[in-house]
ZARO-266658 format. One line per 5 residues: their letters; for each residue x, y, z of N, C-alpha, C, O. Coordinates in steps of 0.2 Angstrom, whole numbers, padded with zeros to 4 digits. Each point is the difference from the previous one (the first is absolute). Example, Ala and Ser with C-alpha at 12.3 -4.5 7.8 and 13.67 -1.06 7.14 Angstrom:
BEGIN
as) 0066:-0028:0039:-0004:0006:0000:0004:0006:0000:0005:-0001:0003 | -0007:0006:-0007:0004:0006:0001:-0004:0005:0003:0003:0006:0001 .
// end
This chain:
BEGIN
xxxxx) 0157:-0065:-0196:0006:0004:0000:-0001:0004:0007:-0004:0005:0001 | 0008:-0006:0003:0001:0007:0004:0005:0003:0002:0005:-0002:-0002 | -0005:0008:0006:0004:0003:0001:0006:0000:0006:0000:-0005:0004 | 0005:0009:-0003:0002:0000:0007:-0005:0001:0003:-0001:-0005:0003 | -0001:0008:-0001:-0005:0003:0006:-0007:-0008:0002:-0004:-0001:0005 .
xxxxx) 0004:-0002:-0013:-0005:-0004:0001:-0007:-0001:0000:-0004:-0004:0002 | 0005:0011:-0007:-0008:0005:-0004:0000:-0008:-0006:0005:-0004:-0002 | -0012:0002:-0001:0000:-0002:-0003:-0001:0004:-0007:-0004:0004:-0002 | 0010:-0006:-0002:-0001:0006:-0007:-0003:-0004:-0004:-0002:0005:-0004 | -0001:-0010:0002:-0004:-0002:-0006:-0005:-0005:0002:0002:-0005:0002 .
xxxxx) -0007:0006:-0002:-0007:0000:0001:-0001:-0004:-0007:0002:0002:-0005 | -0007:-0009:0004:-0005:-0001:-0006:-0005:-0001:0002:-0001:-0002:0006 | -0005:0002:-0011:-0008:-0003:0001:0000:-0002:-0006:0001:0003:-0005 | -0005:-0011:0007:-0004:-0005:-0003:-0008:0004:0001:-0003:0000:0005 | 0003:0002:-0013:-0008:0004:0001:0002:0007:0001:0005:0002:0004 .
xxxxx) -0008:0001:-0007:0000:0008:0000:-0007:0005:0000:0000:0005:-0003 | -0004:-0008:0007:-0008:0002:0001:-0001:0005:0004:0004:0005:0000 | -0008:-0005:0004:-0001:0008:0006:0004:-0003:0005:0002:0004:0004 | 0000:-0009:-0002:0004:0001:0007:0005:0003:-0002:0001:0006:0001 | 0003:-0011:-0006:0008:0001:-0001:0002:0008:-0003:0006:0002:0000 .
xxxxx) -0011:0003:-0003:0001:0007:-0001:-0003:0003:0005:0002:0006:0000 | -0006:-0007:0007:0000:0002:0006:0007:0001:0003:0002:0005:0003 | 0002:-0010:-0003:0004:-0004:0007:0004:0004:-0004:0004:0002:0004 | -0001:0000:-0012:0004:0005:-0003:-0003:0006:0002:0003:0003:0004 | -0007:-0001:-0007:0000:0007:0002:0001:0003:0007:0003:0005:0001 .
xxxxx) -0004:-0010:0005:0000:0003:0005:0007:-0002:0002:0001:0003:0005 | 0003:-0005:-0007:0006:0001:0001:0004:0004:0000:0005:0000:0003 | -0007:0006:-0009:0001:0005:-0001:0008:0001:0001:0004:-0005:-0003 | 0000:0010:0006:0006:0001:-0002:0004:-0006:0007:0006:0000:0000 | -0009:-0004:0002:0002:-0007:0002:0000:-0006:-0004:0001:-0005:0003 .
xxxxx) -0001:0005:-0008:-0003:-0005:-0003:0006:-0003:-0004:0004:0004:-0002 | -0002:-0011:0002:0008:-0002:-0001:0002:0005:-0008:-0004:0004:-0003 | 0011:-0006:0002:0002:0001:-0004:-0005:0000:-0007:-0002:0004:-0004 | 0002:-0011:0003:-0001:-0005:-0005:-0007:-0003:-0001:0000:-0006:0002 | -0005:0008:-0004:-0006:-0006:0002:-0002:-0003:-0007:-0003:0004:-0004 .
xxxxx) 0005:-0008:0002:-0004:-0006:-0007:-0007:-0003:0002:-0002:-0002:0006 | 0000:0003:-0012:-0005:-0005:0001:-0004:-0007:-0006:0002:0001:-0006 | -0005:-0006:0007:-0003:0000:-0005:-0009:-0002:-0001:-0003:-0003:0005 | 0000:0003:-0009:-0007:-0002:-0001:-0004:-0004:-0005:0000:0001:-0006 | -0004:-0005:0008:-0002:-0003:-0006:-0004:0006:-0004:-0003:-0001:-0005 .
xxxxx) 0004:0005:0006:-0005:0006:-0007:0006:0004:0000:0003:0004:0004 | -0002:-0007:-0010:0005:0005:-0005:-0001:0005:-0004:0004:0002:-0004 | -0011:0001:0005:-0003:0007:-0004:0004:0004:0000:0006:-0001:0001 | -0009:0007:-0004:0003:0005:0000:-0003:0004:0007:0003:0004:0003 | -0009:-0006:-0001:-0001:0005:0008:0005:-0004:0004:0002:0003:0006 .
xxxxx) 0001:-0009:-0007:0004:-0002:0005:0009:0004:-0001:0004:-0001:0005 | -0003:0003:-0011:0002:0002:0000:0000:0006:0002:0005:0001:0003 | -0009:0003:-0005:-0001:0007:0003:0001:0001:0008:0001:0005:0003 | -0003:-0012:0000:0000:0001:0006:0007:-0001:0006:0001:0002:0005 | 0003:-0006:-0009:0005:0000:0001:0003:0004:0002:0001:0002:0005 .
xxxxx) 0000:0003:-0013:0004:0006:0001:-0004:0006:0004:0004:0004:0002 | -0010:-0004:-0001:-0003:0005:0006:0004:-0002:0006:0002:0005:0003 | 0000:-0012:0000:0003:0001:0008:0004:-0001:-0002:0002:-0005:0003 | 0003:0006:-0008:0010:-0003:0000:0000:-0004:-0001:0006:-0001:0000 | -0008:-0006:-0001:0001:-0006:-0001:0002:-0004:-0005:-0004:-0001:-0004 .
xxxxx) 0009:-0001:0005:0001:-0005:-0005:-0002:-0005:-0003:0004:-0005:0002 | -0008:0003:-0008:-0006:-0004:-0003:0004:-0005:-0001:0005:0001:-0003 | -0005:-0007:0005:0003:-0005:-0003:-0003:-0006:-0006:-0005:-0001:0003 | 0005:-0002:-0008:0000:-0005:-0005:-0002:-0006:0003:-0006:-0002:-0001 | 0009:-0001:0008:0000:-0006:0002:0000:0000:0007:0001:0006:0002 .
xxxxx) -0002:-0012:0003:-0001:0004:0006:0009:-0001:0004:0003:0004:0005 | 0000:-0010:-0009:0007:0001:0001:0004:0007:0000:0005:0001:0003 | -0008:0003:-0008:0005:0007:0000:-0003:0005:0003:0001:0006:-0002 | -0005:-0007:0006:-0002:0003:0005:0001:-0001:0007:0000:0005:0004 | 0002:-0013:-0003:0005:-0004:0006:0007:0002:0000:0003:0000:0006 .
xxxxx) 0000:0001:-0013:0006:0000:0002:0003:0007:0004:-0003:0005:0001 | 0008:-0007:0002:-0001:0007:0007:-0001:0001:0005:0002:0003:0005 | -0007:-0006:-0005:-0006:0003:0004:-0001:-0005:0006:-0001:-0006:0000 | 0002:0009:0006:0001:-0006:0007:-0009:0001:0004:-0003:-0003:0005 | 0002:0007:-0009:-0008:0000:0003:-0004:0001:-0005:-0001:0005:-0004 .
xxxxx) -0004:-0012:0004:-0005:0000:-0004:-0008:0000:0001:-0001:-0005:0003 | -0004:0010:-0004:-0008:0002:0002:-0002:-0004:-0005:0000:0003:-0005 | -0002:-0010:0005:-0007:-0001:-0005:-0006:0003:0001:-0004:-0003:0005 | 0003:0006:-0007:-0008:0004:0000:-0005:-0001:-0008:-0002:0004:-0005 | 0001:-0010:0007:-0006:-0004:-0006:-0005:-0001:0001:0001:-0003:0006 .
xxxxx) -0006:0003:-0007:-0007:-0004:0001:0003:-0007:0002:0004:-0003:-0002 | -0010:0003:0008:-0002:-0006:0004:0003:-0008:-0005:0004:-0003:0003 | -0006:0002:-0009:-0002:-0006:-0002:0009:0001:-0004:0003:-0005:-0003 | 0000:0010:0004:0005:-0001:-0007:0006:-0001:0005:0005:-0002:-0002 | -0005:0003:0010:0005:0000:0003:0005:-0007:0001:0006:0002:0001 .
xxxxx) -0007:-0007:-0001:0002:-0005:0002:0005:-0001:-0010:0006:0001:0000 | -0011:-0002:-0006:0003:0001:-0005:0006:0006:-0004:0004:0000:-0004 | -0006:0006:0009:0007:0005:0002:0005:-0002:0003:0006:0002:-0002 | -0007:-0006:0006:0007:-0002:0002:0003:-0004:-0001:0006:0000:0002 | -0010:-0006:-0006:0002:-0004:-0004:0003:0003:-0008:0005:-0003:-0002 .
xxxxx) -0006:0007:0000:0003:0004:-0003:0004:0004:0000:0003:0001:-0005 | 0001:0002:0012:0004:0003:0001:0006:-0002:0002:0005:0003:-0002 | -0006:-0008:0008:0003:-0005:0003:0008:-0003:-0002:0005:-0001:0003 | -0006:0002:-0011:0009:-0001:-0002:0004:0006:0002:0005:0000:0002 | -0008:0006:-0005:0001:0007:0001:0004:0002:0007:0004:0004:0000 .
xxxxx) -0006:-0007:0005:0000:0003:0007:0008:0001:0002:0005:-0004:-0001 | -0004:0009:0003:0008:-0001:0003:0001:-0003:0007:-0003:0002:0005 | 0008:-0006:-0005:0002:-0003:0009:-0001:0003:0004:0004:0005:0001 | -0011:-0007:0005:-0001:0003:0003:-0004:0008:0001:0000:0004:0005 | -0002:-0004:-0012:-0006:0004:0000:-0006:0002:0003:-0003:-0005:0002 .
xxxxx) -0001:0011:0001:-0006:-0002:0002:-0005:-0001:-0007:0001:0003:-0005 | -0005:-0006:0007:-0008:-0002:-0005:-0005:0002:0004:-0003:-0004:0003 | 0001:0010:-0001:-0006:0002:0004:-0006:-0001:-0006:-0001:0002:-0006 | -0002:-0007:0010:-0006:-0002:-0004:-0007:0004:0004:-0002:0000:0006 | 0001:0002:-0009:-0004:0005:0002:-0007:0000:-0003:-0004:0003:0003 .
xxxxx) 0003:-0006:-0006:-0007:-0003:-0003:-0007:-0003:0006:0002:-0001:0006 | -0005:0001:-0007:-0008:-0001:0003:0001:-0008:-0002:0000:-0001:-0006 | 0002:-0004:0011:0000:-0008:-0002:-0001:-0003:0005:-0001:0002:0006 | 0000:-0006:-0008:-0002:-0008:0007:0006:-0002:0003:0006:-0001:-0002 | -0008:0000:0009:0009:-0001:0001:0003:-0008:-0004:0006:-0001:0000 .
xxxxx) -0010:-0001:-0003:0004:-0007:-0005:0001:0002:-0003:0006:-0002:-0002 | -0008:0008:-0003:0004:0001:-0003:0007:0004:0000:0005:-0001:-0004 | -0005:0005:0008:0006:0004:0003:0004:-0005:0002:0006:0002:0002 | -0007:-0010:-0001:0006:-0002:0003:0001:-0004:-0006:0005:-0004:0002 | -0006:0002:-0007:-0001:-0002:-0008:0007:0005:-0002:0005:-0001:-0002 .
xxxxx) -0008:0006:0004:0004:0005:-0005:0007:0001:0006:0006:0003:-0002 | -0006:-0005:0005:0006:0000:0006:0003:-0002:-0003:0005:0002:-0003 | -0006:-0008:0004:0003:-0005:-0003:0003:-0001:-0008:0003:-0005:-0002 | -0003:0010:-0002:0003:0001:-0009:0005:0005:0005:0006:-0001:0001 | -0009:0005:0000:0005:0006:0002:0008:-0003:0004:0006:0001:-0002 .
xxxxx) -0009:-0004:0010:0005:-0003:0001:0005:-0005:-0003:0006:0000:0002 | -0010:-0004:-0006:0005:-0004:-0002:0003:0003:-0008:0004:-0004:-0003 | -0005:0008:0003:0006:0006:-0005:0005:0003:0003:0005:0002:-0003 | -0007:-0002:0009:0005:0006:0006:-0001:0005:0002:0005:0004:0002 | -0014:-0001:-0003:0000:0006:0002:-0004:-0002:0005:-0004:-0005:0000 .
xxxxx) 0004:0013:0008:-0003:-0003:0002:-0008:0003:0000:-0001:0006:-0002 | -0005:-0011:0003:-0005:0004:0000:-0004:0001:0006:0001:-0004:0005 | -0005:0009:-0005:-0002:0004:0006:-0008:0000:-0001:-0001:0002:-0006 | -0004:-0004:0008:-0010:0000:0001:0002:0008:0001:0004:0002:0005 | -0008:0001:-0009:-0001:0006:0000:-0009:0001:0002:-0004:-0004:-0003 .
xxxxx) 0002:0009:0007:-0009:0001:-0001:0000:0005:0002:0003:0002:0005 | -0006:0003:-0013:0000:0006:0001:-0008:0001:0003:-0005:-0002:-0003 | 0005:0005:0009:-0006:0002:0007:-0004:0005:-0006:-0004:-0003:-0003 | 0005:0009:0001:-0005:0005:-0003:0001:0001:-0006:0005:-0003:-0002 | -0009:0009:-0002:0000:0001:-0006:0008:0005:-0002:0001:0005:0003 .
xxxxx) 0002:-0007:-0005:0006:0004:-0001:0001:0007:-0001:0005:0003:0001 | -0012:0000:-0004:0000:0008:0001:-0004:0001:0005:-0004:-0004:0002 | 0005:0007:0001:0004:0007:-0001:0008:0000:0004:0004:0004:0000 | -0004:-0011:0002:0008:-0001:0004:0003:-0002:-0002:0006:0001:0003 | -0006:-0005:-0009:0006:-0001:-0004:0005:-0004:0003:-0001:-0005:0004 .
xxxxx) 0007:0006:-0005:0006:-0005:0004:-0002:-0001:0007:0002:-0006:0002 | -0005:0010:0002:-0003:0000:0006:-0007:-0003:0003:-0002:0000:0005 | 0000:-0003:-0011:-0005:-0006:0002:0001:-0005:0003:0004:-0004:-0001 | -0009:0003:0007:0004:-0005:0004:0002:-0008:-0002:-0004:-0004:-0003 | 0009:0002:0004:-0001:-0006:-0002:0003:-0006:0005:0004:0001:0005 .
xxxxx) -0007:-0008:-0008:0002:-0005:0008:0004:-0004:-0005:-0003:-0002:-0005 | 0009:0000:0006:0005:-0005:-0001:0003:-0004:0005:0002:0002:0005 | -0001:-0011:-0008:0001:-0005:0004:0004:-0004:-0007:0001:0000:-0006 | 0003:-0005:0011:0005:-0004:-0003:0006:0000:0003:0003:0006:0001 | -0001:-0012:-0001:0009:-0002:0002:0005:0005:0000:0005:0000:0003 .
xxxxx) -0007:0006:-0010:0002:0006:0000:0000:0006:0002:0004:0004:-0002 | -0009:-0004:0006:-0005:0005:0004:0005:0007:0002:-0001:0005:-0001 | 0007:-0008:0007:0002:0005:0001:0003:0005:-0005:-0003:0006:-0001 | 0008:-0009:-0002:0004:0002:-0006:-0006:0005:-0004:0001:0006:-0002 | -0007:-0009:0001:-0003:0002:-0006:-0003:0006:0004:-0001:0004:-0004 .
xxxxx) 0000:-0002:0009:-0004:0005:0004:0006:0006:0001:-0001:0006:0000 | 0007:-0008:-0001:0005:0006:0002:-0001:0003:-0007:-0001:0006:0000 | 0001:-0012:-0006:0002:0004:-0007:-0006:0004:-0001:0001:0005:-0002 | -0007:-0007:0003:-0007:0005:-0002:0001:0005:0006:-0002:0006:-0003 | 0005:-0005:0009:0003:0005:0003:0003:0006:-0005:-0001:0006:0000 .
xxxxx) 0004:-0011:-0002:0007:0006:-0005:-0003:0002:-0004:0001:0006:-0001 | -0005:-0009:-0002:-0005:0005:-0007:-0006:0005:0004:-0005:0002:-0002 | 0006:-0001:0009:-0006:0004:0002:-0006:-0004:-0001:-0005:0003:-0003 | 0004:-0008:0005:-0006:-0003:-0003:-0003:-0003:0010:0004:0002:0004 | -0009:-0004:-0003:-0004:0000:0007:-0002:-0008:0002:-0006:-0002:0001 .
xxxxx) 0010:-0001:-0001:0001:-0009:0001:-0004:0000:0007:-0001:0005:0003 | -0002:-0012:-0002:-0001:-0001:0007:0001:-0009:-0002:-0002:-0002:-0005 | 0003:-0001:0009:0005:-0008:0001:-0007:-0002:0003:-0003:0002:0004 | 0001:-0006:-0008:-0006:-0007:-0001:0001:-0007:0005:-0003:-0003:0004 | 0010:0002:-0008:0003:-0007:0005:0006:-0001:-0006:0001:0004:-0004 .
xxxxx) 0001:-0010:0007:0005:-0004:-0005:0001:-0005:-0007:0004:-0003:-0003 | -0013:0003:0005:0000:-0005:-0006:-0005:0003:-0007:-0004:0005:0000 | 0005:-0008:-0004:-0001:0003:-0006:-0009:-0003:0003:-0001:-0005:0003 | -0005:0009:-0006:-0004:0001:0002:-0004:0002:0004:-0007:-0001:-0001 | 0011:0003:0006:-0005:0005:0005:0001:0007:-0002:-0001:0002:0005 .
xxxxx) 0001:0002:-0009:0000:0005:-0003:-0007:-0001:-0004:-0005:0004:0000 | 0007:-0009:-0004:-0006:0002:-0005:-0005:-0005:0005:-0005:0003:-0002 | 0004:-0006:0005:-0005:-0004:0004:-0005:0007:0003:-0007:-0001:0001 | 0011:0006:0001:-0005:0006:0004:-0002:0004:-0005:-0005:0003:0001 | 0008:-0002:-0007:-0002:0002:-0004:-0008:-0001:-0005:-0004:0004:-0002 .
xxxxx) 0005:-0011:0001:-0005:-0005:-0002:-0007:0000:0005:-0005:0003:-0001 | 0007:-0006:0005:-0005:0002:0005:-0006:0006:0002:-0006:0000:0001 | 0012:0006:-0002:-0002:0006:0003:-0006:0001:-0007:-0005:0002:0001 | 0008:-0003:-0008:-0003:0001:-0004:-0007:-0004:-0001:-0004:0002:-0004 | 0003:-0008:0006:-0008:-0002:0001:-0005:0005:0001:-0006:0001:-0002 .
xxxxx) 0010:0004:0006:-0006:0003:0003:0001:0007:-0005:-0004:0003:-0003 | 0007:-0002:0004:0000:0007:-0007:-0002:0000:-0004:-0005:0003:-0002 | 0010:-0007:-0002:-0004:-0001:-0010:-0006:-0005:0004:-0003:-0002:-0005 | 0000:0000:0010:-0005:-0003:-0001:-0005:0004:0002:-0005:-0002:-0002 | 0006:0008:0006:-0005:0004:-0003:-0002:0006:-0004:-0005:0004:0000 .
xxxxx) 0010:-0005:-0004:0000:0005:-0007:-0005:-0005:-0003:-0002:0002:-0005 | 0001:-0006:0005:-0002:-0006:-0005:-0006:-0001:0004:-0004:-0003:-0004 | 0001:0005:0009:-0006:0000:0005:-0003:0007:-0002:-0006:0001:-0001 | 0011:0002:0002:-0003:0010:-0002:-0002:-0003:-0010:-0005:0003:-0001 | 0007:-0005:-0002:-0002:-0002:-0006:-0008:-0001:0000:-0005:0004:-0002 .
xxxxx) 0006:-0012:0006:-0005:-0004:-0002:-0006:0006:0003:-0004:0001:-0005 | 0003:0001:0009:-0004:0003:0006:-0003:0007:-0003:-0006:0002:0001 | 0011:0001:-0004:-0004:0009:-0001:-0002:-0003:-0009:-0006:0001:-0002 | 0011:-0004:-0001:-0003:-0001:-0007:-0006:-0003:0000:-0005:0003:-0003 | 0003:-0009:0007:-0007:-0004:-0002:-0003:0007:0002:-0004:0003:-0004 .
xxxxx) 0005:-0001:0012:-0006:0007:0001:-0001:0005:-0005:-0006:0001:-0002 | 0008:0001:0001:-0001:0004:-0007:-0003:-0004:-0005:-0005:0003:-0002 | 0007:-0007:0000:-0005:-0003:-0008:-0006:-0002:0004:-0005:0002:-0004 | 0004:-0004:0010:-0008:-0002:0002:-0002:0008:0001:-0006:0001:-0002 | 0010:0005:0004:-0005:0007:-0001:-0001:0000:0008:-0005:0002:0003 .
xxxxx) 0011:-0006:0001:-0002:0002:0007:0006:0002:0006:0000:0000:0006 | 0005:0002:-0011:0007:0002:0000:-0001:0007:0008:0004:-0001:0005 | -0007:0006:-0004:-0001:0004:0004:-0004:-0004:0008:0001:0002:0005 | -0005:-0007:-0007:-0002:-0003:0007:0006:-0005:0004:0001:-0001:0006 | 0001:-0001:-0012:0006:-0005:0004:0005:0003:0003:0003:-0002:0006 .
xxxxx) 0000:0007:-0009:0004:0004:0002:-0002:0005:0008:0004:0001:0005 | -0009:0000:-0005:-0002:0004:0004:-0002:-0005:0006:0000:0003:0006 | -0001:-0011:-0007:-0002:-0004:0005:0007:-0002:0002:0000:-0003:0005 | 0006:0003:-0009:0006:0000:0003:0002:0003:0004:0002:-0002:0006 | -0001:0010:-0010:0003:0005:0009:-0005:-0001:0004:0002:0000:0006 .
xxxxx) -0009:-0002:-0006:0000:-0001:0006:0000:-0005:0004:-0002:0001:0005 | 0005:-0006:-0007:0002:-0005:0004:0007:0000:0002:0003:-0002:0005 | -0001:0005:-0009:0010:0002:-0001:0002:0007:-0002:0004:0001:-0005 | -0007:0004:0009:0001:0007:-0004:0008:0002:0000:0002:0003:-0006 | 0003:-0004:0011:0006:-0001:0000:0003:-0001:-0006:0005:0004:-0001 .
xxxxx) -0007:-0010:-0004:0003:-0003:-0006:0001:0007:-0006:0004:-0001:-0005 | -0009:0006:0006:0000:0004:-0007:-0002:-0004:-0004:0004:0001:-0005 | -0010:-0005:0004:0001:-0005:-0006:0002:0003:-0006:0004:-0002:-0004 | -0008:0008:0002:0000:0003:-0007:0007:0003:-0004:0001:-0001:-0006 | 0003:0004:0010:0007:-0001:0001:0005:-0005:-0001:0004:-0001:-0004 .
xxxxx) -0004:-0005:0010:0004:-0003:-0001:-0005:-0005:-0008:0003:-0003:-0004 | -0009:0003:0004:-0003:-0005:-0006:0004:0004:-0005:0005:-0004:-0003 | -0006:0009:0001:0005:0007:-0009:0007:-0004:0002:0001:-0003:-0005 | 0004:0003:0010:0006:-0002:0001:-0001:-0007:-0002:0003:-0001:-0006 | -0004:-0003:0008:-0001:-0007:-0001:0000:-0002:-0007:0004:-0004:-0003 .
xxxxx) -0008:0007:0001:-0004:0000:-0007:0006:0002:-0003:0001:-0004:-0005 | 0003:0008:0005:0004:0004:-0005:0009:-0005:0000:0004:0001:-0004 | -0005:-0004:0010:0005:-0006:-0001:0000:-0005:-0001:0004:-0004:0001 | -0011:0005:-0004:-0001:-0008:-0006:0001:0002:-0007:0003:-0003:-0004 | -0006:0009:0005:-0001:0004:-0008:0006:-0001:-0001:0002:-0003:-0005 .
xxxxx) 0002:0006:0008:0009:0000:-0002:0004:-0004:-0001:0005:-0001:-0004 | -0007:-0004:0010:0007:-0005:0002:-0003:-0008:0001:0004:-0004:0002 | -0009:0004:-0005:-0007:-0005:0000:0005:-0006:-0002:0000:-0004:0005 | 0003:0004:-0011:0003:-0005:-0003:0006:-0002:0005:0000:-0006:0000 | 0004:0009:0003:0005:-0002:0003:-0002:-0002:0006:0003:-0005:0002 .
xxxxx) -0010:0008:0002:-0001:-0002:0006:-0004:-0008:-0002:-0001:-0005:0003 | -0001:0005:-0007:-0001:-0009:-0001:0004:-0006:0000:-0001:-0005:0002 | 0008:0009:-0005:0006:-0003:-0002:-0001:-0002:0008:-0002:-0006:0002 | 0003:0012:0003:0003:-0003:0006:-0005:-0003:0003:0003:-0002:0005 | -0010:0001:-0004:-0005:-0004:0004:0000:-0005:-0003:-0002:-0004:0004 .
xxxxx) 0004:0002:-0009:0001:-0007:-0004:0005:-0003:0004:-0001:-0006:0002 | 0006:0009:0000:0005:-0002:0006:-0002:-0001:0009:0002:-0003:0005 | -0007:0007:-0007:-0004:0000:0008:-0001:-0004:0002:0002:-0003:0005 | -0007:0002:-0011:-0004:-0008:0001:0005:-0006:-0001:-0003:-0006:0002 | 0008:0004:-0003:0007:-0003:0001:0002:0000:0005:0000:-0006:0002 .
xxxxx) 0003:0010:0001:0001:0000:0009:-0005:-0001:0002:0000:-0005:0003 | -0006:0008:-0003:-0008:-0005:0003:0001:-0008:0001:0000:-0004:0005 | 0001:0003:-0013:-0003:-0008:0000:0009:-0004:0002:0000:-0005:0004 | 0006:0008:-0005:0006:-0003:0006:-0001:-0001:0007:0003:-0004:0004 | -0008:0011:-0002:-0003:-0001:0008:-0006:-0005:0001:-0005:0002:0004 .
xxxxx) 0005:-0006:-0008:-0006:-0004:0000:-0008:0001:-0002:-0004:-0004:0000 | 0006:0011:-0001:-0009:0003:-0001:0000:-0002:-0006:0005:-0002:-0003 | -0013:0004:0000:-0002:0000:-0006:0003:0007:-0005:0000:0000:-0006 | 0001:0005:0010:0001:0007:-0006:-0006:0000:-0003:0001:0001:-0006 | -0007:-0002:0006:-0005:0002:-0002:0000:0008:-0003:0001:0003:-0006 .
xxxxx) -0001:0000:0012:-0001:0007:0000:0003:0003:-0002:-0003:0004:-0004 | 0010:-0004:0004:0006:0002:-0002:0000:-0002:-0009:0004:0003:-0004 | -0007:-0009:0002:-0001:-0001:-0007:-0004:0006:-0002:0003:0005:-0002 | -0009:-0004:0002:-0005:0002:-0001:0003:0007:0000:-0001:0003:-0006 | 0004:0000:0010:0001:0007:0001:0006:0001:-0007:0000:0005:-0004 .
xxxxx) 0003:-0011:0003:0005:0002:-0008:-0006:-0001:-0004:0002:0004:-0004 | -0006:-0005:0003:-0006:0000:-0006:-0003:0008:0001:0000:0003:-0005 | -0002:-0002:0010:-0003:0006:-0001:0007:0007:-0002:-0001:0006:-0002 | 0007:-0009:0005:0005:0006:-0001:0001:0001:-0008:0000:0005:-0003 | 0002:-0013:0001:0002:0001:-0008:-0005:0002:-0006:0001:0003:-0006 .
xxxxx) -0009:-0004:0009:-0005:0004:-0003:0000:0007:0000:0002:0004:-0005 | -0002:-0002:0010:0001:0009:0001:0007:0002:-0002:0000:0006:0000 | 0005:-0009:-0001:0004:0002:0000:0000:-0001:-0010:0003:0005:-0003 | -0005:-0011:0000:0003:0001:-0006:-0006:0003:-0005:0000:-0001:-0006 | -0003:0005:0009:-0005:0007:-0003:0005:0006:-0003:-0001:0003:-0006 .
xxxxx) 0005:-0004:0010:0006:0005:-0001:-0005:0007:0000:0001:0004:-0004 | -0007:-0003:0009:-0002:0006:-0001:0004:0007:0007:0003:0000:0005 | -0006:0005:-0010:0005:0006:0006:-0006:0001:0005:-0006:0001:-0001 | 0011:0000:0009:-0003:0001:0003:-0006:0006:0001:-0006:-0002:0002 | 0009:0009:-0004:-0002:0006:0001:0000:0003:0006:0004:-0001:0004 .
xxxxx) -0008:0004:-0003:0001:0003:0005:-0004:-0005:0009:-0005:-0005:-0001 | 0006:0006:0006:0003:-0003:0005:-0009:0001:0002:-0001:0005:0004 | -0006:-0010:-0008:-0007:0000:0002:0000:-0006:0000:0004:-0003:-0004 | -0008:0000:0007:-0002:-0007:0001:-0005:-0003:-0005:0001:-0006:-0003 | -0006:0012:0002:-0004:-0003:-0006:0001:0002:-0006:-0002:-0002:-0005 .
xxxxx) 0007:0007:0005:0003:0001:-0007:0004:-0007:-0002:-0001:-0003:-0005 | 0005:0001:0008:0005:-0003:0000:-0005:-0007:-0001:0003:-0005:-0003 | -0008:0004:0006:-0005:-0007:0001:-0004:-0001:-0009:-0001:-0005:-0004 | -0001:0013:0003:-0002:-0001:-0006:0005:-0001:-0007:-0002:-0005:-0004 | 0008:0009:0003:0004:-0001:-0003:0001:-0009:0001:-0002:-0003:-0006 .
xxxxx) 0003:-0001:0010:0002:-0007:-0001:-0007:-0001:-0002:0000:0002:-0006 | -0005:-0005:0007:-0006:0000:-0003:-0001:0001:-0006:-0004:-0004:-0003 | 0007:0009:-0002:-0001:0002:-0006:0007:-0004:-0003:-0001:-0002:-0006 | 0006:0001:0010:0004:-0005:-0005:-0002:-0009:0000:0002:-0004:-0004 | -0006:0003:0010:-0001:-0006:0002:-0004:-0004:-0008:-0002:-0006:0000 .
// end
């Protein structure tokens, strides 16, 4: 639905997690008319959290589509392709589908393809950083046949696009990649400070680190590392499981990229709380749930 002027009034999200209540709250007195949504967790915190940003919880993901000319899938890695295969009847003529998910570019062009042949268009969305503290203003790379069009309307919502290319995939191809080396070394910061602690040699290695890299802050960036497996462990596997997919499409093995989803879904399905922002607090706390 839109306006004269061309404002987009009704907004939905497939998936209602921390992106899609970022990208609402920061919208704040910008924010369309109408936002629907729907979620496979139909709880009661799901619903609570609806009504915390305005939104309209929808049953199906169809009455959450109807309307709505711009669509946010924002689901774990592994559910997105089956999202849109889900939604896909729902979609209105010439809709956006920003897919926004952590995926492989085969998969993003899999799901291209349900989307477009429903008639909506879809857009390779790759969100660059963590969505707090910028919220709708986290950077993001979009690519595909709809690129132009789709960068004006993320314009209109106040949102901070930057154009990839034109085909579906090269958004998340930078994305995929970029993440080898990130969640691969949250999964390196794992393997590395945990074993030193359980051997009782946690203070030498560290100290043999700054000095060879004192720049890095190890113990700093190690608490941080650490705290975003603790948190987001399970989801960051979802998406290295994709990694190593784009890996082995580029002909490599994805070794690395496998291994790093193993150590992210371990720390991550601990479900334990971070605490406060120590390296060895946070090394022993994992330890004790291991």
């Amino acid at each position: 639905m839109h306006s004269n002027s061309g404002k987009i009034e009704q907004v939905a999200f497939i998936g209602f997690g921390e992106a899609a209540a970022a990208f609402t709250s920061g919208w704040g007195a910008r924010r369309p008319l109408r936002i629907t949504a729907f979620d496979i967790d139909a709880g009661t915190a799901m619903t609570a959290r609806y009504a915390a940003h305005d939104v309209a919880g929808c049953q199906t993901p169809q009455q959450a589509l109807a309307g709505a000319v711009a669509v946010f899938s924002v689901v774990t890695a592994d559910q997105a392709l089956i999202a849109a295969s889900a939604a896909a009847d729902g979609i209105a003529p010439g809709a956006f589908w920003f897919d926004c998910n952590s995926c492989a570019p085969g998969t993003k062009r899999r799901a291209a393809e349900v989307i477009e042949r429903a008639g909506g268009r879809y857009v390779d969305v790759a969100v660059m950083a963590p969505v707090h503290p910028k919220r709708h203003h986290v950077p993001v790379l979009v690519s595909g046949p709809h690129v132009q069009e789709a960068f004006a309307a993320l314009q209109s919502l106040d949102m901070r696009p930057e154009i990839a290319g034109s085909e579906v995939g090269q958004a998340s191809s930078v994305k995929m990649i970029r993440s080898v080396m990130v969640k691969g070394i949250e999964a390196l910061t794992a393997e590395c400070f945990l074993a030193a602690q359980r051997a009782g040699v946690e203070e030498s290695v560290i100290a043999s680190l700054e000095a060879s890299d004192p720049a890095l802050e190890w113990r700093r960036r190690g608490a941080y590392n650490l705290e975003r497996m603790m948190v987001h462990g399970r989801r960051r596997a979802a998406e290295m499981r994709e990694v190593a997919l784009t890996i082995r499409e580029l002909g490599f093995s994805g070794a690395m990229s496998a291994a790093s989803a193993e150590w992210q879904e371990e720390i991550g399905g601990l479900r334990a709380d971070p605490g406060p922002a120590n390296l060895t607090t946070r090394l022993q706390t994992v330890l004790d749930r291991m």
